[in-house]
C-alpha positions in Angstrom: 76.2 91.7 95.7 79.2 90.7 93.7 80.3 87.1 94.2 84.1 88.0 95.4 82.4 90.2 97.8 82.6 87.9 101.1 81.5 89.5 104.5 80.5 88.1 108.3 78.8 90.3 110.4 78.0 89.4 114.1 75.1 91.3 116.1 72.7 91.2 118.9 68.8 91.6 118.4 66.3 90.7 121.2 69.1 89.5 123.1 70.0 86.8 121.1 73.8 86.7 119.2 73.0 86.1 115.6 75.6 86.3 112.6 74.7 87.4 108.9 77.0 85.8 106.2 77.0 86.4 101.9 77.5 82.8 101.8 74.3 82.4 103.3 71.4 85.0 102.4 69.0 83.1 104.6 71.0 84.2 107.7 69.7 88.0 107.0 66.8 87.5 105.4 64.1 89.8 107.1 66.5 90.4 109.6 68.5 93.4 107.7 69.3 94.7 103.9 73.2 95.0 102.9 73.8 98.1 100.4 77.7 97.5 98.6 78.9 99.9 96.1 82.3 98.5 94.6 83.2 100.5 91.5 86.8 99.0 91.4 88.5 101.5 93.6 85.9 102.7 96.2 84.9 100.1 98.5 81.5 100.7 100.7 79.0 98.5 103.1 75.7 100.0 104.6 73.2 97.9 106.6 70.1 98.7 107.8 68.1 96.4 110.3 65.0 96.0 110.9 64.8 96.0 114.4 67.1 97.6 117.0 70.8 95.9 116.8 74.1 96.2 118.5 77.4 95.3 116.3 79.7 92.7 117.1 82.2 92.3 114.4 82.8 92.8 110.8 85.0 91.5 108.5 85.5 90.6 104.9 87.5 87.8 102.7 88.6 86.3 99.9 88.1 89.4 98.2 89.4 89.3 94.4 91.3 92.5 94.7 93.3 91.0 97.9 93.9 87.5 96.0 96.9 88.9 94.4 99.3 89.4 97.2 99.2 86.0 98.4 101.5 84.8 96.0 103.3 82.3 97.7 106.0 82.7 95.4 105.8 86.5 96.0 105.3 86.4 99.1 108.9 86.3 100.5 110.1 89.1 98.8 107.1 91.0 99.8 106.9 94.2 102.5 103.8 94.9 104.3 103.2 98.2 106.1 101.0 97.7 109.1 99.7 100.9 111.2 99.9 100.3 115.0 96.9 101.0 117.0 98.1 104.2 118.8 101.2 107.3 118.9 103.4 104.3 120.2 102.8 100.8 118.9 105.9 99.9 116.6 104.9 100.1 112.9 107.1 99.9 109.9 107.0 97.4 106.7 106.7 93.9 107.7 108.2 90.6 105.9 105.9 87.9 106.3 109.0 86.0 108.5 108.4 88.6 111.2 106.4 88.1 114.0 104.2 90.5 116.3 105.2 90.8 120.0 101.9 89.1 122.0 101.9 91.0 125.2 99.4 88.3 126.3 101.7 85.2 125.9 103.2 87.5 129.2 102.1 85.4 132.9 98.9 86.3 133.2 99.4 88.3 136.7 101.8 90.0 135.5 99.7 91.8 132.7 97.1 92.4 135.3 99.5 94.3 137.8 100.8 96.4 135.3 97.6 96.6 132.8 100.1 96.4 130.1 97.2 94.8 127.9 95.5 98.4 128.1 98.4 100.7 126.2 97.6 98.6 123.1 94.7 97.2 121.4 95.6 93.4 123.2 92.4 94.2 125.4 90.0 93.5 122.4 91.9 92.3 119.5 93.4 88.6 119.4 96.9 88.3 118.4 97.4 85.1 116.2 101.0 83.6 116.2 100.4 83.3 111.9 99.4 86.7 111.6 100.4 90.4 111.2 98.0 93.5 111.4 97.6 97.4 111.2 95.4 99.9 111.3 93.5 102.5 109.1 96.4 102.6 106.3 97.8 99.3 104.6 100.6 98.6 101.9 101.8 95.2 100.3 104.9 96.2 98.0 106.8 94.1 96.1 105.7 91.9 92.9 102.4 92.1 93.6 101.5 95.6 95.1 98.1 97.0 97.1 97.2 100.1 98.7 93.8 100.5 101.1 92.6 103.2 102.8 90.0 103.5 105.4 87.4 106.3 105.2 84.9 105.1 107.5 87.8 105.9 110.3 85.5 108.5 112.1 82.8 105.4 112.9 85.1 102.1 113.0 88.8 101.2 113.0 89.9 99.6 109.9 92.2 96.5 110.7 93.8 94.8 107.6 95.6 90.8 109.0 97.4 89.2 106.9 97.9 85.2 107.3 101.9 85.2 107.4 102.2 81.4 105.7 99.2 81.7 103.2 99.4 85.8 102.1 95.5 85.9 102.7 94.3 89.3 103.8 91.4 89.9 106.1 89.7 93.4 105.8 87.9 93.9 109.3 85.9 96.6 110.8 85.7 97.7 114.4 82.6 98.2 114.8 81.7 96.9 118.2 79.3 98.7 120.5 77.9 100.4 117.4 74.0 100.0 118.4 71.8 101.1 115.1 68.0 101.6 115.7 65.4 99.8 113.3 65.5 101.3 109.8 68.6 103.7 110.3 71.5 102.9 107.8 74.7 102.5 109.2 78.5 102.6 107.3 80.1 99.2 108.3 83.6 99.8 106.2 84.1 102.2 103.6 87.9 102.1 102.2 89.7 102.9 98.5 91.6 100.1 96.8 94.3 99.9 94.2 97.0 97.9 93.2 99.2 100.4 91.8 101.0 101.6 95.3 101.6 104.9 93.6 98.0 105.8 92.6 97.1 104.5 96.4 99.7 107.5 97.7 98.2 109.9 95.3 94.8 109.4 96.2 96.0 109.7 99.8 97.7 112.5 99.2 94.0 113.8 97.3 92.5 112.7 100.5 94.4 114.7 102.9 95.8 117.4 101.2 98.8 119.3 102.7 98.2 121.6 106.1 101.6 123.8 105.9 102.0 123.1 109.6 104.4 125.4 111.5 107.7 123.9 112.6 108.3 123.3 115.6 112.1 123.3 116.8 111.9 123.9 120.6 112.8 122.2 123.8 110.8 119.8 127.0 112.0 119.3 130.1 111.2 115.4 130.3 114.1 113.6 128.8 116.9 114.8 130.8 115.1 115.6 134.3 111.7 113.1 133.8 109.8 114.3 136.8 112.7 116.0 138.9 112.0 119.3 137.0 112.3 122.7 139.4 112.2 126.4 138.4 116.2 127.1 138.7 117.1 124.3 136.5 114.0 125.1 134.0 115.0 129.0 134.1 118.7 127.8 133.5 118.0 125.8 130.7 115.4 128.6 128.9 118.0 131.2 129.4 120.5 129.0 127.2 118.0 129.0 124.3 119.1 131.0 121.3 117.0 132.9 119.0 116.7 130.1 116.5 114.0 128.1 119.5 110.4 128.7 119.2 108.7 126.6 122.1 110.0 126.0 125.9 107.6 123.2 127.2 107.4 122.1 130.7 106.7 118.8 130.7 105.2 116.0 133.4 106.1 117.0 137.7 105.0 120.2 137.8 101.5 119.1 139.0 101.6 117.6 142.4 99.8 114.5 141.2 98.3 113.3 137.9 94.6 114.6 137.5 95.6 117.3 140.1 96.2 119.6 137.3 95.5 123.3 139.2 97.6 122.2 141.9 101.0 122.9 141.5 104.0 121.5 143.3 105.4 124.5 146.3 108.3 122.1 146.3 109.5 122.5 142.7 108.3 126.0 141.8 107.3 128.1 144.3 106.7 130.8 141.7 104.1 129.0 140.4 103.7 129.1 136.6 102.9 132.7 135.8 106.3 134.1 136.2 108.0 130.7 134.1 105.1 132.0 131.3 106.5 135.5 131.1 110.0 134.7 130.8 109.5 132.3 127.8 107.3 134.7 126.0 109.6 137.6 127.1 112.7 135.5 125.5 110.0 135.4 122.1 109.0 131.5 122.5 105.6 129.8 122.0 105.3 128.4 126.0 103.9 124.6 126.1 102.5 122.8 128.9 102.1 118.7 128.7 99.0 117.5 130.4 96.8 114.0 130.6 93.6 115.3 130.8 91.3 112.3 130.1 93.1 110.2 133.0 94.4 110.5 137.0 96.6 108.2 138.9 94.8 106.3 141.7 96.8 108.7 144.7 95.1 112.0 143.0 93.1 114.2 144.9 90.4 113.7 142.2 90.2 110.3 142.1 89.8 109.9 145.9 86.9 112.9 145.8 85.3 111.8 143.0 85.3 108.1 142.7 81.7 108.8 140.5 83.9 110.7 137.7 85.6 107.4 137.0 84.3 105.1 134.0 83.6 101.6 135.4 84.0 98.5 133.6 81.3 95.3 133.8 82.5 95.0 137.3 81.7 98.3 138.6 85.6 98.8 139.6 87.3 101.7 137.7 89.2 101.2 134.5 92.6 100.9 134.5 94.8 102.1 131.9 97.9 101.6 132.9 100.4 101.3 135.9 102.6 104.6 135.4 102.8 106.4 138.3 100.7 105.4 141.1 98.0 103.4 138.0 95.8 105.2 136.0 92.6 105.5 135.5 89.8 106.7 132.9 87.7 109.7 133.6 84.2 109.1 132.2 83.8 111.5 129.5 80.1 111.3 129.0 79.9 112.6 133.0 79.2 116.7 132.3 81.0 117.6 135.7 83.9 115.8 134.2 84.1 117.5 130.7 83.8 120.7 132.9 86.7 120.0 135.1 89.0 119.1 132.1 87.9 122.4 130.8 88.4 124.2 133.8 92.1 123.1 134.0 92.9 123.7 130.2 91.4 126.9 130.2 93.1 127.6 133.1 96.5 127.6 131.5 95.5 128.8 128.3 94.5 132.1 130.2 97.5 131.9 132.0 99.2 132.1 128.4 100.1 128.8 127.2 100.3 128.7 123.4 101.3 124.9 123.1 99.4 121.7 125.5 100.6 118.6 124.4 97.9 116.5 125.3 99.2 112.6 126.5 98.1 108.8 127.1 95.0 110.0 125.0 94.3 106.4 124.2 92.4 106.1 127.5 89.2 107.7 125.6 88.9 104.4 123.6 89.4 101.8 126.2 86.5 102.1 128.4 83.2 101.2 126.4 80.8 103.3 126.2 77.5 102.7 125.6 76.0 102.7 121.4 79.7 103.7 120.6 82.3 102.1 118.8 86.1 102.8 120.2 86.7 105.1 117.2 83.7 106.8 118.0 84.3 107.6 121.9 87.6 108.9 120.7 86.6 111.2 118.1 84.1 112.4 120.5 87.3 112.8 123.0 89.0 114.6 120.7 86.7 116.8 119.5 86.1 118.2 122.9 90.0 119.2 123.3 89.9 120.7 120.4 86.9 122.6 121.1 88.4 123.4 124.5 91.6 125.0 123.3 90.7 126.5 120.7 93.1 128.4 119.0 95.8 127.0 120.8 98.2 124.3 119.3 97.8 121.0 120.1 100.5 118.5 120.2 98.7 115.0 120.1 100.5 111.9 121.9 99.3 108.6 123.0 97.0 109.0 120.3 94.7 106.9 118.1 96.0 108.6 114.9 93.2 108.8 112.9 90.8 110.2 115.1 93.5 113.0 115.7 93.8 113.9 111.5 93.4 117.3 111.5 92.1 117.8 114.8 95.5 118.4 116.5 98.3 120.1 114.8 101.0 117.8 115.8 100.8 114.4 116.4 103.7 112.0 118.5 104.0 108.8 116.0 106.3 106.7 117.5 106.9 105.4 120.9 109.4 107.7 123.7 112.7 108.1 123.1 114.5 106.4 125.4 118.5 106.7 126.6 119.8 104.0 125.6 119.0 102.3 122.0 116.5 99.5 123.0 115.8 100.5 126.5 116.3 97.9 129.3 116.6 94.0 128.6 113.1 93.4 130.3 110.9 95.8 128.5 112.0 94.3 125.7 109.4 91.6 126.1 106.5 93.8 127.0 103.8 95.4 125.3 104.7 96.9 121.9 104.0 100.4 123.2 107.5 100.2 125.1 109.9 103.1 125.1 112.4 102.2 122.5 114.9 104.9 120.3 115.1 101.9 118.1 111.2 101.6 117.4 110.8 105.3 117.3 113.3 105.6 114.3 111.5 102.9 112.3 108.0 104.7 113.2 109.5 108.2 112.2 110.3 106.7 108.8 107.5 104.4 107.9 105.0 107.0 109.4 106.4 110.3 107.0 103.9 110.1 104.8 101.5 111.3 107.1 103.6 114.3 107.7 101.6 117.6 107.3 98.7 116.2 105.7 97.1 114.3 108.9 99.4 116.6 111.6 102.4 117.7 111.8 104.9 114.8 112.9 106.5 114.5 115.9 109.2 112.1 115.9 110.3 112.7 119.5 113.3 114.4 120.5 117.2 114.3 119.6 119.6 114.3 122.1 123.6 115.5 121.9 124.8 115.7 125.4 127.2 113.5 126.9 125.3 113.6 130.5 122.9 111.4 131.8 122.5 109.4 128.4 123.6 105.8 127.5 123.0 106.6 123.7 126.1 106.4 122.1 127.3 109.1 120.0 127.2 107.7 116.3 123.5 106.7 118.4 122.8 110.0 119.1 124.3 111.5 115.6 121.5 109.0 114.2 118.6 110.0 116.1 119.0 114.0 115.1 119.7 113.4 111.6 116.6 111.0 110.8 114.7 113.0 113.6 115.4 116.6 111.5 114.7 114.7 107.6 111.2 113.3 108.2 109.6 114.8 111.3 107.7 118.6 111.6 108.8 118.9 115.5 111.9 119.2 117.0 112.6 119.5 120.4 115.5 118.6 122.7 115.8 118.1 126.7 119.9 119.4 126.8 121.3 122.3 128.3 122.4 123.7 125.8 124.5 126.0 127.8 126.4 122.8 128.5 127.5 122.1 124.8 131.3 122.6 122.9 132.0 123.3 119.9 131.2 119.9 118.1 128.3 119.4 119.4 126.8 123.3 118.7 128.4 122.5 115.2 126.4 119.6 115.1 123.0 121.5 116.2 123.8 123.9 113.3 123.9 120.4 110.7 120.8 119.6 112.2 118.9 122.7 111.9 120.3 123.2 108.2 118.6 119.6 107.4 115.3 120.4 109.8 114.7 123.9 107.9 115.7 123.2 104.2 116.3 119.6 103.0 114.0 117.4 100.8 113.4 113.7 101.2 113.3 112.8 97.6 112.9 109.0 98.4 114.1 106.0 101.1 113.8 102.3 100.4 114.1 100.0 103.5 115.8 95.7 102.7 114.7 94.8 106.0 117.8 95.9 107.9 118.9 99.4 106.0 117.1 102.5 105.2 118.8 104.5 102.3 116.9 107.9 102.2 117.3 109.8 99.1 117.1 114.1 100.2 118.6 117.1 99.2 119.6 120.6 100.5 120.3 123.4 98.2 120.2 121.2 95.0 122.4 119.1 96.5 121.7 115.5 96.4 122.5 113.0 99.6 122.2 109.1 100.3 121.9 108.9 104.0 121.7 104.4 104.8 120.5 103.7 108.4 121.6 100.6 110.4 118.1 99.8 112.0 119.6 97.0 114.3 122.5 99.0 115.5 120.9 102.6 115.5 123.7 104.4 113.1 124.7 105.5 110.1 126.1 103.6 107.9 
């Protein structure tokens, strides 16, 4: 092994928690053999016991490669870009005086009642008050620059921390739950290198060439009517479409309860869905249908019949994944009957006619554990099986562990909900980083473009115009469609249109001229602004967004 190659590994064998070290051979010695190829970009660790084992943790550091960007003197004027776990944890470029909101540092009780621990990755990993960390994809830029790239995403999450006060970086793999039998060889991290942040874009662009995903410019029911949705307001607002729509989605309320997916609610559309179907595809629009088929809330009909389909945690209760609706809870995916049912009710719809399921709060697949697998591992076996399920159909990820979603789903939600006024309500400000926020969403629209037809399609949320129902202000607003149409592949509104004068159908044509034809050349971000370099028709623009304030600047 080469000597700036540091590692700790932590396993069970015969019961017993043992840890394996570089700095100490002795600890592995007859015990398991460590494979590393490091060619000075290409970074991999295989192991191979020699009995049965079940992973702990892995991590590496003091690597040479890393040494660079902890600088102190560089430091300061140094931007980190960490990943958040899922569709809605806040990312963006960090400066090392930032801190990371600790949804544990929360009462106790309180994170209990409202599980807010489980929408994040606070339920396994340890937030550190010196710390900073991402996911699968990590940038230093500045005077020193680095670039990493998991490739091992399919078996482990990759999760890069960085000490805030000392620049050192941690490299750890999430491999927990992985259980290897004697003499198999198993991938503990595998990851590219560089510190040239432009060679590091290259080869990610080498990695995941581009898709030429379809846009997407339609229009969901939830952000004007949430779960108040009924046919004459639905039928109201298709009919005011224009020809330049090409998706009419009916979001969350048309199901009577969540995980009661066949059951329709009388109440709200006593036509049931077939006649809704026909008249979007009669008006020449994809129809879409949003559904959270891995999870149903505690007052389902399911979960009170089949308390078996229901993954249990150590305590034999069912686990919780959150407190929307009535709570939430995880169906047990290695259960056949339940993999049947979720294919029963998306096949259901996608013979009905459904072109379009966006697929929600898909994060539950990863927070139960399941036996022998890591969490990356029971969500690519999650995701797999929608994909398999819907075929042909177009999936619209959200929720989402974004990794295990590249090229899997066609579109992908990656930032948190949009919400109607900038920062959402004083309180949630405190709560888990997963929070609905337009302020957060704009910053993960930006820092998460790269991504943009090469892993999925981005979905940035939606823009909103209307002066109804909306606490956004209007320079807000002019923001949110502008960013919304320069970096994202989806666009999709909850107006009535019908309902719109002259400036504000003047402004829909701006943003479909941007959404349709304009470049982003470039955007730089001081910690505060965003200047984005684009163009349309050869003509060059500076665009600078006020990230505290929400407008243009």
């Amino acid at each position: 092994m080469s000597e700036s190659f540091n590692f700790n590994l932590t396993f069970i064998s015969g019961g017993e928690l043992k840890t394996a070290s570089s700095r100490d051979p002795e600890s592995y010695a007859g015990i398991m053999s460590f494979e590393t190829a490091d060619d000075g970009f290409r970074h991999k660790v295989t192991v191979r016991p020699e009995n049965d084992v079940c992973l702990v943790s892995y991590y590496e550091y003091d690597n040479g490669f890393a040494k660079g960007i902890g600088d102190m003197k560089a430091l300061k004027d140094s931007f980190f870009f960490m990943n958040g776990y899922q569709s809605w944890t806040d990312t963006k470029e960090f400066r090392t005086c930032e801190k990371e909101r600790d949804v544990m540092k929360l009462p106790r009780k309180l994170v209990d009642m409202f599980s807010f621990d489980k929408y994040g990755d606070a339920f396994f990993y340890k937030y550190g008050k010196d710390y900073l960390h991402g996911y699968d994809t990590f940038y230093a830029k500045g005077p020193r620059e680095l670039f990493i790239q998991n490739l091992n995403y399919k078996n482990a999450y990759l999760i890069f921390e960085l000490n805030r006060k000392t620049g050192a970086l941690t490299v750890k793999s999430d491999v927990e739950g992985a259980e290897i039998a004697a003499g198999d060889v198993f991938t503990l991290c595998e990851y590219f290198y560089t510190s040239d942040l432009k060679k590091g874009f290259e080869a990610f662009s080498e990695l995941f060439p581009k898709r030429g995903v379809k846009k997407i410019f339609g229009y969901t029911s939830w952000y004007n009517y949430y779960q108040n949705i009924d046919e004459k307001t639905l039928l109201r607002d298709l009919d005011a479409l224009d020809s330049r729509f090409n998706l009419f989605q009916l979001d969350d309320g048309y199901q009577t309860k969540i995980g009661d997916w066949l059951s329709v609610d009388p109440a709200k559309l006593p036509g049931g869905l077939e006649q809704i179907v026909k008249k979007i595809h009669d008006k020449g629009y994809m129809a879409g249908l949003w559904m959270a088929p891995l999870v149903a809330e505690k007052e389902s009909r399911l979960f009170a019949d089949h308390p078996d389909w229901f993954k249990k945690d150590k305590n034999g209760d069912p686990v919780r994944c959150g407190a929307n609706w009535t709570g939430f809870y995880a169906l047990d995916l290695e259960n056949e009957e339940v993999r049947e049912y979720i294919k029963k009710c998306l096949r259901h719809y996608a013979d009905m006619g459904f072109d379009f399921f966006k697929l929600d709060f898909l994060y539950a697949a990863s927070v139960p554990s399941y036996k022998g697998k890591t969490r990356s591992q029971a969500a690519e076996f999650a995701y797999d099986f929608l994909r398999e399920v819907l075929g042909d159909r177009l999936i619209l990820g959200c929720g989402a562990t974004l990794y295990n979603a590249a090229c899997k789903f066609d579109y992908m939600r990656i930032g948190p909900d949009v919400s109607l006024e900038f920062d959402d309500v004083f309180y949630m400000r405190i709560m888990h980083r997963e929070r609905i926020s337009t302020k957060v969403t704009l910053k993960n629209t930006v820092f998460r473009s790269f991504m943009n037809d090469r892993l999925f399609g981005n979905d940035p949320d939606v823009f909103l115009l209307r002066d109804e129902n909306i606490k956004l202000s209007p320079e807000n607003r002019k923001a949110l469609s502008l960013i919304n149409a320069l970096f994202g592949n989806v666009m999709m509104t909850s107006d009535d249109i019908g309902l719109y004068d002259e400036e504000k159908k003047q402004r829909l044509d701006e943003v479909l001229t941007l959404f349709n034809n304009a470049n982003v050349d470039s955007y730089r971000y001081d910690g505060r602004f965003i200047d984005v370099d684009y163009s349309v028709g050869g003509k060059s623009t500076v665009l600078r967004y006020d990230t505290e304030k929400g407008v243009l600047i």
